[in-house]
N, C-alpha and C positions, 0 to 999 in steps of 0.2 A: 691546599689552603685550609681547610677542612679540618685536615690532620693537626698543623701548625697552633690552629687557634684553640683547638681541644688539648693538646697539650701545654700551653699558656696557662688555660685556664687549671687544669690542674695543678700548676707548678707553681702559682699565687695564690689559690684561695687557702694554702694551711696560713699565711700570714693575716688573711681576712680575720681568721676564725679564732688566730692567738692574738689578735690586737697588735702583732709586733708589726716591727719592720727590721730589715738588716742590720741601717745603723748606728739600732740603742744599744751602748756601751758596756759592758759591767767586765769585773775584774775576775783573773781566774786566781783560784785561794791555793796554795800550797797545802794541804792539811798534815802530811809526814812524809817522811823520808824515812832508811836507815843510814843516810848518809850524806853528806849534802858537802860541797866546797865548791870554790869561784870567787872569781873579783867582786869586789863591792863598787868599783870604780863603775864597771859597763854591768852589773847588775846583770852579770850570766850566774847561774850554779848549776854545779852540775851532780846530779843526784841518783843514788841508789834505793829501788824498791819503793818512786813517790804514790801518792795520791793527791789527785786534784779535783779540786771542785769549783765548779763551772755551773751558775743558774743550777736548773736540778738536773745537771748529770756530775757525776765521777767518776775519775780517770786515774786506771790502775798499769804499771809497766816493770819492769825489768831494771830498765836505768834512761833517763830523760836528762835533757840540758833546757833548762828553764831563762829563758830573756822577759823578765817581767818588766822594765820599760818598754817594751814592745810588748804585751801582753800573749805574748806568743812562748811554744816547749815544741823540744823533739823527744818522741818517745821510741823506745828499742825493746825490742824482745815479749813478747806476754801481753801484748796491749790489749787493753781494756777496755769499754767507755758503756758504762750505765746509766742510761737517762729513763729516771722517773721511775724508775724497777720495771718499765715494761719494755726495755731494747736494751739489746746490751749488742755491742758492736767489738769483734776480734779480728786481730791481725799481729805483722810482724815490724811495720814501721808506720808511725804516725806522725802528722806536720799537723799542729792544732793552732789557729787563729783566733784568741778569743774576741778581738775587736769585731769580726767577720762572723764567728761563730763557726768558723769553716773547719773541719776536720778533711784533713787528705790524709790514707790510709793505704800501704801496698802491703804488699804478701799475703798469701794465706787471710785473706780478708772474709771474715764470717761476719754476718749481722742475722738477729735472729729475736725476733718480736715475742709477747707473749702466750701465744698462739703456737709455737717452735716453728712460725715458717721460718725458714732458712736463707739468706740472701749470701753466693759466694764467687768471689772473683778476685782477680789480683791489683786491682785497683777501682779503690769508691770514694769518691768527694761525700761527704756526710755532713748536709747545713743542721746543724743543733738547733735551729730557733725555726725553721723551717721545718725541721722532721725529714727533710727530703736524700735521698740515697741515691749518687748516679755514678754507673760505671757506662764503658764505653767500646771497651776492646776485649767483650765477652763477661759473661756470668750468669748465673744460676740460681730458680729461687727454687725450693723446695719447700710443700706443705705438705700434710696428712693426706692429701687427696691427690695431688700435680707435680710433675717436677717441670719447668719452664725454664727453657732458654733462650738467649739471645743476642745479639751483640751489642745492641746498647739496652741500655735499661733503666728508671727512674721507679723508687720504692717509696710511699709515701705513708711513713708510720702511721701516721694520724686516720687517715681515711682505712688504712692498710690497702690502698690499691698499687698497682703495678705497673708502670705503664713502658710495652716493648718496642723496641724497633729494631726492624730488620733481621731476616733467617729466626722468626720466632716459632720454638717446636716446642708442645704442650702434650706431656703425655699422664694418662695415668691408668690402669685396669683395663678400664672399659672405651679407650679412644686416645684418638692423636689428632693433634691441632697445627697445622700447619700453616702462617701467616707472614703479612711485610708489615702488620702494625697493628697492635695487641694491647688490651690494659685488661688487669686481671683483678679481681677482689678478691685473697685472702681468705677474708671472714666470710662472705657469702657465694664462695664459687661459683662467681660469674664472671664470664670470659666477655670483655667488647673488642670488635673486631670495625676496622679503618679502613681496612687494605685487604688484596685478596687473601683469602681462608679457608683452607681447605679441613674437614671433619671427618677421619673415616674410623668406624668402632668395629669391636669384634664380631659384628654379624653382618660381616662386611657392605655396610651401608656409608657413605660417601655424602659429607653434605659441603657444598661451595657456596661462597657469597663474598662481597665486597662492603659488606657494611651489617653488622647485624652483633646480636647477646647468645651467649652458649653456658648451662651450667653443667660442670664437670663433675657434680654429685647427683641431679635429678637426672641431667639428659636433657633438659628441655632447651631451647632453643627457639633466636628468633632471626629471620636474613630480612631483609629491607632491599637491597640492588645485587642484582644479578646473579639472581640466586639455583641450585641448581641440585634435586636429590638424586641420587642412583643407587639402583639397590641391585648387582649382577645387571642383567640386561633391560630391566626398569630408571624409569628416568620420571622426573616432575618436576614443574620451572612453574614460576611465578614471581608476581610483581613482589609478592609480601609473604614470605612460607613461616609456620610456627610446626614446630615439631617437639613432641611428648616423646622419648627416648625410652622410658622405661615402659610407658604402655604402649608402642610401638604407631602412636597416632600423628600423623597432621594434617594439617591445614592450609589449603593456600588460597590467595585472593589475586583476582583480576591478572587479563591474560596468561591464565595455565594451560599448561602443555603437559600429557602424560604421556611418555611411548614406552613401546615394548618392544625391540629390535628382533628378538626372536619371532613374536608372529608380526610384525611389520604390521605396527597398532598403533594410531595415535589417537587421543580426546584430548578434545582443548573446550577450552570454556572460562568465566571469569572468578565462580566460586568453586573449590571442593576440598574432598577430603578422603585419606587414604589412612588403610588400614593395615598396620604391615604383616600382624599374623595371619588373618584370614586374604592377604595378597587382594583387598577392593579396595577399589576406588571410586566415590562417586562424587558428580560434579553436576550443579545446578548452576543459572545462570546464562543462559547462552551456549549449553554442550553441544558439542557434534563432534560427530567419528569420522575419521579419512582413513577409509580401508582402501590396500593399492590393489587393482584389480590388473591380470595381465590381458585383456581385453583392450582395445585399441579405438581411439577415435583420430579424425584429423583435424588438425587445428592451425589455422597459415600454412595450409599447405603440406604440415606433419604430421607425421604421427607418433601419437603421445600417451601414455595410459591410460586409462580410464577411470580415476578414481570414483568409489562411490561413499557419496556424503551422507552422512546418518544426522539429526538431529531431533531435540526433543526439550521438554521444559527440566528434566530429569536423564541424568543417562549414569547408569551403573556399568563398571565392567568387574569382573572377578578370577581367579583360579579356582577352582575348582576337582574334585575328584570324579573323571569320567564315571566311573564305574555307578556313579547317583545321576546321571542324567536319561532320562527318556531319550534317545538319538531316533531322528527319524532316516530311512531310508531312503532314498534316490528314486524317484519314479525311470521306471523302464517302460520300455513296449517288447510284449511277447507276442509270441504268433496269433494268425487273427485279430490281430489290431487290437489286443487288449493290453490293458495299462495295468503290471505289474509292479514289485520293488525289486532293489536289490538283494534284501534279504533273501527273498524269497529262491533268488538266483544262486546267490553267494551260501545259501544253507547247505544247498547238495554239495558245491567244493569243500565247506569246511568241515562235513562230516568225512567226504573223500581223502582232505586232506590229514583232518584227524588220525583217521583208519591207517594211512600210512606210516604218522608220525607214532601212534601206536605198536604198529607194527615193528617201525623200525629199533624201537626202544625193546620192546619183546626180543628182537636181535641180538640186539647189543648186550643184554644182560641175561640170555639164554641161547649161550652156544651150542651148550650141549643140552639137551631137552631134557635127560635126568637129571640135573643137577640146577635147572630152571628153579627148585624153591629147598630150602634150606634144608638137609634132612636133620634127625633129629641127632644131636649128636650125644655118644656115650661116656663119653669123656667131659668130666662137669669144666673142665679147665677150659677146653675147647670152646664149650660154650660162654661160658662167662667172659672168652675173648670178642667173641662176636657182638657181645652185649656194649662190653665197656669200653672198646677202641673205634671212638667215632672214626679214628683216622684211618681205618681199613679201608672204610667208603672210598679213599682216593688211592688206593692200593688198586682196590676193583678194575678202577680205569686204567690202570698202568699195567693190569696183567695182557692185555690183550688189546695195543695201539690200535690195531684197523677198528676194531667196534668201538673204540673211544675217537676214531676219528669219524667214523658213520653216525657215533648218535649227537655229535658237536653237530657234523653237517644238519642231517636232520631237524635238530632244532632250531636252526641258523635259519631253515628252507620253509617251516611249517608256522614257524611266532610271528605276531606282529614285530615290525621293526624298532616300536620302542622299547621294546624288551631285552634288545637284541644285546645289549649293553651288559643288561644280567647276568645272560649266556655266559657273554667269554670270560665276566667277572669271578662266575662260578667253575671253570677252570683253570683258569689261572690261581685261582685261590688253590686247587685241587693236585698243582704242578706244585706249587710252595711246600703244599703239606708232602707232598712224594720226597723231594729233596731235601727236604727237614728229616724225614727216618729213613735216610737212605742205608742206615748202620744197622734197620732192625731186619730181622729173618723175615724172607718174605711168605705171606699166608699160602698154605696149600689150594690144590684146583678146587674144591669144594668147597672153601671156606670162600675164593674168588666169585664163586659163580652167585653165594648169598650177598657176598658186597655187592658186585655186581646189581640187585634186586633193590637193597636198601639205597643205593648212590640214583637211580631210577628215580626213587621217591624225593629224595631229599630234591635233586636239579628239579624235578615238578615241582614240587612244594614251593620255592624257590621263583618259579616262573607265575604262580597262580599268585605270591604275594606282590611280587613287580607287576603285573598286571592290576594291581588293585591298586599299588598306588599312583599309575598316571593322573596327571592333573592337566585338566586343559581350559580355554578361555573361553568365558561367555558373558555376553551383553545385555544389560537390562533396559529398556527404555519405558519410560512413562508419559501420556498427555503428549496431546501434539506430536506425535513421531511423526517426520519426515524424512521420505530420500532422493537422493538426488543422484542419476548417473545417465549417461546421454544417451543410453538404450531404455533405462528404468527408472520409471517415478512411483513412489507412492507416499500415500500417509495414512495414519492408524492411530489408535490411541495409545496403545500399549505394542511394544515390538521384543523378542525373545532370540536373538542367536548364541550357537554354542560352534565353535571352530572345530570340534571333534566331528561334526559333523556337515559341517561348513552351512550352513542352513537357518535362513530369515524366516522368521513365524512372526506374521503381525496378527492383531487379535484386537477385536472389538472394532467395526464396521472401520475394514479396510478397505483401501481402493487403489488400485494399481492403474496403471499405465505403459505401455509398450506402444511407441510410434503413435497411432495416431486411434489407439484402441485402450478402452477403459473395462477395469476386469474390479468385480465387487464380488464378499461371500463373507460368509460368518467367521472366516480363518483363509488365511494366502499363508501359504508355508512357497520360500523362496530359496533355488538349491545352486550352491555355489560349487566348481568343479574343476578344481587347478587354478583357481584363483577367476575363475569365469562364471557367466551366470550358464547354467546346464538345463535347466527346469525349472515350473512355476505349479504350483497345485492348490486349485481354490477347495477348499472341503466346506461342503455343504450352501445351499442358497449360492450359486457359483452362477453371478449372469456379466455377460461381455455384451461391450456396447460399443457402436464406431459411426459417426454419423458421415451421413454420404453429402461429396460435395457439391457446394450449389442450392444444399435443397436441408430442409426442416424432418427426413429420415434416418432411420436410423435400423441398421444392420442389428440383429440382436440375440443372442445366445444365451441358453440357461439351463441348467442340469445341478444332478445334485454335486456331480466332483467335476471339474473339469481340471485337465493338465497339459501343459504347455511345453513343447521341447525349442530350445537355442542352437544355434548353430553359428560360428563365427560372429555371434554378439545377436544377432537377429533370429525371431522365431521363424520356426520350420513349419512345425506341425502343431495341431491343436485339438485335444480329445474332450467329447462331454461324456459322461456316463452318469443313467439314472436318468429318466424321465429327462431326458434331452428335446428342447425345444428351440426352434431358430426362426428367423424372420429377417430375408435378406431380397435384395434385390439387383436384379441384373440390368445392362445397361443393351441399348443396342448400337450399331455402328456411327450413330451421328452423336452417341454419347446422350442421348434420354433415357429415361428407366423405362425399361422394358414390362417386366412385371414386380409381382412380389410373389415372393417364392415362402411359404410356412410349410414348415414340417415339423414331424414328433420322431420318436426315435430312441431304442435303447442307447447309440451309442453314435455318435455321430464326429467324424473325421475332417478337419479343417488341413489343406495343405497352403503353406504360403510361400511367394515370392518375390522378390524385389518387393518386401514388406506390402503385398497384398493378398488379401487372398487368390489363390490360385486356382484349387480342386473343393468341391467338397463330396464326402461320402458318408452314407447313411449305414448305419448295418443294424441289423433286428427288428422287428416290428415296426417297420417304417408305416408313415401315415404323413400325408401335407395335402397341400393344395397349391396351385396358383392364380393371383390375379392379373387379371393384364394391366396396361396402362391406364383404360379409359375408366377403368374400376377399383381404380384403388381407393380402401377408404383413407379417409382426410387425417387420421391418426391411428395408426396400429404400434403399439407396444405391446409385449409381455408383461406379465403380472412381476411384480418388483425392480421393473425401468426406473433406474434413476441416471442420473447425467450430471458430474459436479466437475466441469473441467477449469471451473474456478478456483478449484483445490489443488491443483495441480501445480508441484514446486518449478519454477521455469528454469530455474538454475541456483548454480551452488550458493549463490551469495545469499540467497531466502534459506538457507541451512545453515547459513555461517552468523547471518546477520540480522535474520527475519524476517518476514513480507514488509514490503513497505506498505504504511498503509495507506487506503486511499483520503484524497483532499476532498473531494466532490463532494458534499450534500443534500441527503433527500434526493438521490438516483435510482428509480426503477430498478430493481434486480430484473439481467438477463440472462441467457445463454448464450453463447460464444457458438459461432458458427464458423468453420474455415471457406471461405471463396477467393480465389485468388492472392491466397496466403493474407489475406485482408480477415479481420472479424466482423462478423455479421450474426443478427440475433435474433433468435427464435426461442416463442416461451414454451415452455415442458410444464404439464402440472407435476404439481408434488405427487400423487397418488391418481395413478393409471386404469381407464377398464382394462379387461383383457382384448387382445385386437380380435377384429373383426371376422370372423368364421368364413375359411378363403370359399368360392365357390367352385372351384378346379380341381381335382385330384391330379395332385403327382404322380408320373408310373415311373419317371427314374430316379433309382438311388444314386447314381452320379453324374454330378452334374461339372463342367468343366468351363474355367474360363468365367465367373461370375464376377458381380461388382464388386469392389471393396465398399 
């Protein structure tokens, strides 16, 4: 309906705008002929080489048979019709109307405004007092900027718009416009679209929508319904998208969706904006991230991914060149229960492996050990071959298959896998160029074994600059960051991942969560591992808190680094290191607290199970005490206890859609206590003494079986 009444309106307002209507009358004038006969009786003639004039057009032909009782001619051959010196309309047969104003015109039918767009088909109705041009069984308009086709089509001189239907294809330089319903402006190359539209230009970028403006000289663009970009495996939907084409910018408004199918990435949110040379996007509004994790929860019964929701008041995502990011490492455990990285591990293989791929490369292009480096040659011809035939290089490798097939392998066995693409690129290039001189004389053993040296350099060279320019994807978030995933919560103010190294860094008083424990420090870097979470590492001010149930205590840990190892979604182990301090308590058989156990400790070892603690172990400079029951003081914390499990996202919908907030006013702030999976509420000050200086010395460092 939509469609319908937009093109109504186009197809009556030129008679608004001329004052006419169809039907006021005027006569068409014969102005010459070179030849003219007919009855005078029925007031036919029939004429050679006429001109007619009609209001302000005239009409030039071949030879015409004129009925002016009927104010009507048929024109033949050369026709003509100029109105106003700015249309001139061509073909090979004409039927003109002048009561009607109606011109019907077939053959070779050209109409072509002042502008030289071009209008062609083999049949167009042309209203003279209207202005208006329609064919219906194909044709063509062509400007300076578009050629458009269609199968039917309405030209409207006066406005110079265009208005298409059905199989309409728009192309020009820099894009192709594919739609079911299209009107075009001429003078201001602008495209509206009715129906669905497809946009895709030479950097192969793709834009869809069912209603929306497109111009064919800036690029810029605007979709309104069901709109949809993609750029290779990049995609972004919105209610309202506006895109900049030649600065490669846009825009979208409310319910956006951006994804990446390569790293299975979506952000959605209700404003943002995307960048297409520097590959960002960022979205305000409402943003959040659904990364798919292959971690597993059960839900009705199944089981189902785990996704973890990211949100924040800001959230950036980008491309990137690996080779500029700081990557952090994987925390390990090395013998002695010390907390290592991967580098540290992965150093001695890649120098190992180095060594070999060196090796084997020294192989390959030093079979024979004298002839390993180029001697000098005495013959200046000789030389100046070596110099000026890059193409020898791929001769090198074709003197001797096995060592061109040892240093493929080699390199195939020792590169990262992104690279790996380089590799074969650079001999397959090196098989091209062999086959290309298969006609010339092939180089002597000495001159092979210098190729050999230089072909060495080049595939390195080759491999160091592919290594530089991988690019990989990282996340910006600002204010408010929160996550959400059913093993992990946190929130931060600011949060930093990069995919290259799969790894969450929140930054500026983070606070994490795992089951039923809260972990705080001036930096949580979070280590993601096949798509699993692997590791957690608080750096610096690193304290864990877990309150015991039933009761106003609280379990509590603090060091300067502490790190976290996963196992099948749930933590295992838990290391503090640096001036390690704890304060836990154990229970005894009828389930009361037993004592309180504080210790110090360079490094102190937490084992868990069935998400409790299990073991724990002290190692180095141990020191603690215990109190019993009857002596515990009334409040013991560590120096920087805090407890915010009011922070704490309960699920994805506060990620997606925000906390709800609260109705109540003028309520007591409390703390949340679990008993009985009920909450219960116990106050915490903001700012803690240090606990109470136990009076018991501890003599074991392991202790087995403790409270959670």
């Amino acid at each position: 309906m939509y469609r319908i009444l937009t093109f109504i309106f186009f197809l009556f307002s030129p008679l608004f705008l001329l004052g006419q209507t169809p039907g006021q009358r005027t006569l068409i004038f014969l102005e010459r002929a070179d030849m003219m006969h007919g009855a005078n009786k029925d007031q036919i003639a029939y004429l050679r080489n006429p001109t007619f004039r009609h209001d302000n057009a005239r009409l030039y032909c071949d030879s015409a048979v004129f009925y002016k009782e009927r104010n009507y001619f048929e024109a033949f051959g050369n026709v003509h019709i100029n109105q106003a010196d700015t249309l001139n309309i061509y073909s090979d047969l004409l039927n003109y109307d002048g009561n009607k104003k109606l011109a019907h015109l077939e053959k070779n039918v050209r109409m072509v405004d002042k502008n030289n767009s071009t209008l062609t088909t083999n049949v167009l109705d042309y209203n003279m007092a209207t202005r208006i041009g329609t064919y219906v069984n194909g044709g063509k308009i062509v400007t300076t900027d578009v050629t458009i086709t269609s199968k039917r089509g309405w030209y409207f001189a006066n406005s110079r718009d265009a208005f298409f239907r059905y199989d309409v294809l728009v192309t020009n330089p820099e894009s192709t416009i594919k739609s079911d319903t299209l009107r075009y402006n001429t003078l201001s190359n602008w495209a509206y679209f009715y129906g669905p539209t497809n946009i895709k230009n030479k950097k192969n970028e793709n834009l869809y929508t069912e209603s929306g403006a497109y111009n064919t000289k800036t690029e810029n663009a605007y979709f309104g319904k069901n709109n949809l970009y993609t750029s290779g495996s990049r995609s972004l939907q919105g209610d309202s998208l506006y895109y900049y084409g030649k600065r490669g910018y846009g825009k979208a408004v409310k319910n956006i969706v951006f994804k990446d199918t390569v790293d299975d990435f979506t952000l959605k949110g209700n404003l943002g904006e995307y960048f297409r040379d520097t590959e960002k996007i960022l979205v305000t509004r409402n943003p959040y991230v659904a990364m798919v994790s292959d971690d597993s929860v059960m839900v009705d019964n199944k089981k189902i991914a785990d996704t973890l929701w990211l949100g924040a008041d800001t959230l950036e995502s980008q491309m990137v060149l690996q080779k500029n990011l700081r990557l952090l490492a994987k925390p390990i455990i090395k013998k002695d229960n010390e907390v290592g990285s991967e580098d540290e591990k992965a150093k001695q293989e890649r120098e190992k492996e180095k060594a070999e791929a060196k090796k084997a490369l020294t192989a390959a292009g030093n079979k024979e050990k004298t002839t390993a480096v180029a001697p000098k040659s005495k013959n200046r011809k000789d030389a100046k071959t070596l110099d000026d035939k890059p193409r020898d290089i791929a001769h090198a490798l074709n003197a001797d298959t096995t060592a061109k097939q040892k240093l493929a392998d080699t390199l195939s066995k020792h590169v990262p896998p992104a690279i790996k693409d380089t590799i074969n690129m650079q001999i397959i290039k090196i098989d091209k160029e062999l086959k290309s001189d298969t006609g010339k004389k092939a180089p002597d053993k000495k001159t092979n074994s210098t190729q050999q040296v230089l072909t060495k350099a080049v595939v390195k060279d080759s491999l160091v600059n592919a290594a530089d320019t991988i690019r990989t994807r990282v996340i910006k978030a600002y204010h408010n960051v929160k996550v959400f995933k059913h093993n992990l919560q946190a929130k931060a103010d600011s949060l930093f991942f990069a995919a290259a190294d799969s790894a969450l860094r929140w930054y500026k008083n983070p606070i994490l969560w795992t089951d039923s424990t809260q972990q705080t420090g001036d930096t949580i870097n979070v280590f993601l591992k096949n798509k699993k979470i692997n590791s957690f590492q608080i750096i610096e001010n690193g304290f864990i808190a877990n309150q015991q149930a039933d009761t106003s205590k609280f379990n509590q840990i603090k060091g300067k680094i502490i790190t976290g190892f996963f196992a099948d979604g749930q933590m295992r182990n838990l290391y503090v290191d640096g001036n390690a301090e704890s304060i836990y308590f154990t229970k005894n058989n009828k389930g009361d607290i037993d004592n309180q156990n504080q210790t110090v400790s360079s490094r102190i070892k937490f084992t868990f199970k069935d998400k409790k603690i299990n073991q724990i172990t002290m190692v180095k400079e141990i020191d603690g005490a215990v109190n019993p029951a009857d002596k515990l003081p009334k409040e013991s914390f560590l120096t920087g206890f805090i407890w915010k499990p009011e922070l704490r996202p309960a699920n994805k919908d506060e990620i997606i859609k925000g906390k709800p907030k609260k109705t109540t006013k003028n309520q007591p702030s409390a703390k949340p206590v679990v008993k009985d999976n009920k909450p219960k509420t116990v106050k915490v000050p903001d700012s803690v003494p240090p606990a109470a200086k136990p009076k018991t010395i501890v003599k074991d460092i392991e202790i087995k079986n403790p409270i959670n």
